[in-house]
N, C-alpha and C positions, 0 to 999 in steps of 0.2 A: 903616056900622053893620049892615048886612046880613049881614057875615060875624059869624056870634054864635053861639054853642051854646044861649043864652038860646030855650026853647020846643021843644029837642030831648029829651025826656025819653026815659029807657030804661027798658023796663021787664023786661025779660030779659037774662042773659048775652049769648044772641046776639045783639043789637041792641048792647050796651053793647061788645063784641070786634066789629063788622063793621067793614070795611076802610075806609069813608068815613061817620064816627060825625055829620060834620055836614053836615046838609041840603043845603045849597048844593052842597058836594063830590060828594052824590052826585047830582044832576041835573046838574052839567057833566059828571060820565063818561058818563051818558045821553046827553045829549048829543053828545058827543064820536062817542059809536056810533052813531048818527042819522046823524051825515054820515059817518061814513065807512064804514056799512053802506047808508046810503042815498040820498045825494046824489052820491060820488066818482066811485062805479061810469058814470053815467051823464052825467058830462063828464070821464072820465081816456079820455087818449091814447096812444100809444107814446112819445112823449116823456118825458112824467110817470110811465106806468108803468116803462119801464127806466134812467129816471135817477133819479128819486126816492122812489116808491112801492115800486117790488118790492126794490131793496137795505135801503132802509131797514127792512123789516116783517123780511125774512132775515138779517140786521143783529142787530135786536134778538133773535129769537130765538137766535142765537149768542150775544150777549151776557149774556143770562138766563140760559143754561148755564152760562157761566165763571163769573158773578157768583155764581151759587150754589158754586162751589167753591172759589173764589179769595175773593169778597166773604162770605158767610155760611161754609162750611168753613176757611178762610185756608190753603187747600194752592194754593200757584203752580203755571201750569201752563201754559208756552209752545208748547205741541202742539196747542192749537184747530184750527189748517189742517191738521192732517194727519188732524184726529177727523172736519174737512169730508169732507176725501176718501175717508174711509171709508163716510162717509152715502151721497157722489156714486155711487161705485162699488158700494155694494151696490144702492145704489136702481134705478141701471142694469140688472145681473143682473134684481133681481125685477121691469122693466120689462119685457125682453128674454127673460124666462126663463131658466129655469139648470140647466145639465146637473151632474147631483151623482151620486156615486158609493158606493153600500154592498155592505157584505159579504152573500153569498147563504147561503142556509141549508146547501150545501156546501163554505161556503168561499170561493167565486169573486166576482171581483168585479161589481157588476151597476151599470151604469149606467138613471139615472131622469134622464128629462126634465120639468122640472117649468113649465107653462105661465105667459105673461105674467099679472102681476096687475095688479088696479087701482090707479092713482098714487097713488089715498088711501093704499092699504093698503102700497104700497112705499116710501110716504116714512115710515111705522108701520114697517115692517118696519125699515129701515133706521138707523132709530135705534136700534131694540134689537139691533142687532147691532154697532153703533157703540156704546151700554150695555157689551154684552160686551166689547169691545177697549177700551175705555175703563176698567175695572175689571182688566182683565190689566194694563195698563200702571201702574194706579194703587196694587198693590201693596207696591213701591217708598214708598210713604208709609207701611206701614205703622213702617218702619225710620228713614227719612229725611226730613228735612222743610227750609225755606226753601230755601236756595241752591242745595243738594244735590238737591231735588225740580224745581227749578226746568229743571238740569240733566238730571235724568234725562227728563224730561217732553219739550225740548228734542230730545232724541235720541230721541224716539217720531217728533217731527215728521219729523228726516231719514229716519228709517228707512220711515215709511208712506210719502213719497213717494220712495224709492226702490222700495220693493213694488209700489207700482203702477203704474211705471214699468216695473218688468224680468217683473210675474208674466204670461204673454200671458192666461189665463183671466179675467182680471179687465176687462178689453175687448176680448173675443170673439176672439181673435187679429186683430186687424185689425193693417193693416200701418202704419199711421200711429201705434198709440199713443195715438188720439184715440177717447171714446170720446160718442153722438150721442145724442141724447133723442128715443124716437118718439116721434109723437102720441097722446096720451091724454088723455082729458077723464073730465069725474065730472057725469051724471045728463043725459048727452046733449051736453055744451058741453067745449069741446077746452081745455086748460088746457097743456099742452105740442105741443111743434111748432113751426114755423112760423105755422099757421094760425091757430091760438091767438089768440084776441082777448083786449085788453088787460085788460078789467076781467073778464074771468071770470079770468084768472092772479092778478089783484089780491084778488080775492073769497077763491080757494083759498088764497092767501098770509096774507089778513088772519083767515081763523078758523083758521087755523094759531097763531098772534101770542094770539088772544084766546085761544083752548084751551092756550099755552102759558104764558101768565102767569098766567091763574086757576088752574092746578096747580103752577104754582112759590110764585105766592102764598099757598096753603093749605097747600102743604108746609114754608114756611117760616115759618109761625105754631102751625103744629101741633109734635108733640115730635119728629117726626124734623129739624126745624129749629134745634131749642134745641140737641137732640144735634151739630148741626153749629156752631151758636153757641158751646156748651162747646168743645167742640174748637179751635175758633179762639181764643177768649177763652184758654185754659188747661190744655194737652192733659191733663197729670198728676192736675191738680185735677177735672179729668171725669173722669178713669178711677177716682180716689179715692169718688166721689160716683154711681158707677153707670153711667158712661156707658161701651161697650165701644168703643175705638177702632177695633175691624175694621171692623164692621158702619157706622160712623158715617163712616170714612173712605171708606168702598168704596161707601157706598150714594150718598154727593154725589158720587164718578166717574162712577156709574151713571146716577145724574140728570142731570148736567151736560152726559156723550156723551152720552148721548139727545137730550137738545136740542140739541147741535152735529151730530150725525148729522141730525136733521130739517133746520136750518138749510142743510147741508151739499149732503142730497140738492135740496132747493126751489134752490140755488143752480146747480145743474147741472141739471135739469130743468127749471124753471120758468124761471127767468132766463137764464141763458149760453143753454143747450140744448146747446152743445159745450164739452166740456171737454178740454184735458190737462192731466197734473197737477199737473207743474212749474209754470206759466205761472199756474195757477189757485189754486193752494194751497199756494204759498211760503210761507216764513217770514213775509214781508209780511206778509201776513195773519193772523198768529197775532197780529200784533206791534199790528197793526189794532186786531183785535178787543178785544185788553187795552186799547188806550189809549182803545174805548168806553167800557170798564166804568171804568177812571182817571177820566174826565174827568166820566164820569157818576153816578159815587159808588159804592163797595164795600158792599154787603151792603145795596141799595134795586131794587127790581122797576121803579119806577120812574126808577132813576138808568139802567139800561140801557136804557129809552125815549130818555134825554135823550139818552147819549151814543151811538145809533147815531142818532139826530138829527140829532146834531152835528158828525158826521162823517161821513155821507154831504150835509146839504146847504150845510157848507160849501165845499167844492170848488165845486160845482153855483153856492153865488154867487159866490165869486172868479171863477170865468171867465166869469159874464156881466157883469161889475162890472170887471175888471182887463183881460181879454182884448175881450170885447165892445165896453166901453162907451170902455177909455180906449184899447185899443189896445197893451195890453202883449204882448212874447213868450212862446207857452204855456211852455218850458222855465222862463221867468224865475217866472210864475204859480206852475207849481208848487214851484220852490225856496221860494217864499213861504207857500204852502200848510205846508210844513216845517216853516218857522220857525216860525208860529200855532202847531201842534200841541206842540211842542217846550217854547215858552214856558207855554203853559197847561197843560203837565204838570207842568214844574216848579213854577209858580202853584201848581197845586191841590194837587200835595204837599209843598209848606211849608204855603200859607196855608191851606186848604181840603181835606183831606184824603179827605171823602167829598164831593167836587165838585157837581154841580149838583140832586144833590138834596139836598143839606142846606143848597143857598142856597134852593132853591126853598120847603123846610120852613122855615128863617128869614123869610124873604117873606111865607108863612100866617099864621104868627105875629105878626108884625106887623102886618098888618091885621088878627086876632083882636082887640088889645089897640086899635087906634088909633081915636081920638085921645089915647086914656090913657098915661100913659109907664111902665104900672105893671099 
């Protein structure tokens, strides 16, 4: 009986539109932030941070980006890992500093050394230039849409990890191909490296996560949201009614790289620390990160909580649970892992369409009403 809107009165617009309208909802997000701004930090390990903690939080924020393009825009887009790599790679440069080259006032060409910046500011930086390649590539939608974009988007992925495969400036010329995350911390405590202690990388990861969902989630109740709502729901019928599809298509590319670019670069600085980029930002991965946003619900801020949840700590219990406890073959574990993901795709798109957040919104619900059947 505690779940009740009974005694929540509004008395403004903004109270009557805030994101958790009943009392209870919003002391468990309080909550929620309590431990995991102020409890985690202070029994998380290297265990917990590189197997469950730092993918997951890198996780979701790729997911929130797709989900805004794919879930609220409804433009497919199988290039996520290669939007990563763009992050990784530029983040690298403005880690490393970056030799760029402009024209001189007669003509010639003048090279400028531009010095290492700080991690915050290159995993910022990084996105908006993953933003910009992300809108180059997303063009293409202004012409073509489902299969056809699915496809072009697709061949962004081969192509960007071909580029940075074959460009040598993109990791320093090094003879491996591989490219290395140096040490940098923010406000005196080292967040890349080696040395890097686990809950300051967790800390830098989790107001990554929380600064990225509270501007997706305001983005996506304000009008540049609906504009992307239109669009998905009914391209023509938007364009009849006001909505211009350039701006509406190009501006959810922009958002979306953005948050895959950050995703991208914290995934190679903060977690791997090495990258290359075959190995790191395959197709796999692209294919990953859709079947968070599938399994976690299309067009919910928090169905991409669920499903980069669900998919980074299911593995994490199959092998302690299958390999650990009973003794099975890891190969065999993960053929199984397979099947899980496999079937509960297909599950969710027949029965359940916007997956584990709209079971979770049926759930609410039902405890709203119960014991009443009505």
């Amino acid at each position: 009986m505690f779940y009740r809107e009974a005694g929540d009165f509004k008395t403004s617009y903004a109270q009557d539109a805030q994101t958790f309208p009943i009392a209870f909802d919003r002391y468990r997000y309080y909550a929620v932030l309590a431990v995991a701004f102020g409890i985690i930090p202070f029994v998380i390990n290297d265990y917990w941070a590189n197997a469950i903690f730092l993918p997951l939080l890198i996780y979701t924020i790729a997911a929130i980006g797709l989900n805004i393009l794919t879930g609220y825009c409804g433009q497919v887009s199988l290039g996520t890992a290669g939007f990563m790599a763009v992050g990784a790679y530029a983040c690298y440069k403005f880690m490393t500093g970056m030799d760029i080259w402009l024209m001189g006032s007669e003509g010639e060409w003048v090279r400028y050394a531009l010095p290492p910046i700080n991690i915050f500011f290159s995993v910022i930086l990084a996105g908006a230039v993953t933003a910009a390649v992300g809108v180059l590539f997303g063009l293409p939608s202004l012409r073509i849409k489902g299969f056809y974009l699915a496809v072009a988007t697709l061949a962004a992925q081969f192509f960007l990890v071909w580029l940075f495969n074959k460009w040598e400036w993109a990791y320093n010329y090094s003879a491996s191909g591989q490219i290395n995350a140096p040490t940098r911390g923010v406000f005196g405590y080292e967040v890349t490296g080696p040395t890097a202690e686990p809950w300051a990388a967790y800390l830098f990861c989790l107001v990554m996560v929380v600064g990225a969902a509270w501007i997706a989630r305001n983005l996506t109740r304000g009008s540049v949201g609906r504009k992307w709502m239109a669009i998905r729901d009914m391209d023509i019928a938007a364009e009849i009614i006001g909505v211009n599809p350039l701006t509406a298509k190009l501006s959810a590319f922009a958002v979306s790289s953005f948050f895959i670019g950050v995703a991208g670069a914290l995934f190679f600085s903060v977690y791997l620390g090495a990258v290359e980029v075959t190995e790191a930002f395959g197709i796999q991965k692209s294919f990953l990160v859709l079947f968070m946003v599938i399994i976690g619900g299309l067009g919910s801020i928090f169905g991409s909580f669920a499903g980069a949840a669900f998919m980074v700590l299911m593995p994490v219990l199959l092998k302690n649970v299958l390999v650990v406890r009973m003794g099975w073959a890891t190969d065999l574990e993960a053929h199984f892992e397979f099947i899980i993901v496999g079937a509960l795709i297909v599950i969710f798109l027949i029965a359940e369409p916007h997956g584990l957040a709209q079971l979770w919104r049926l759930a609410k619900e039902k405890l709203r009403l119960w014991p009443f059947p009505y």
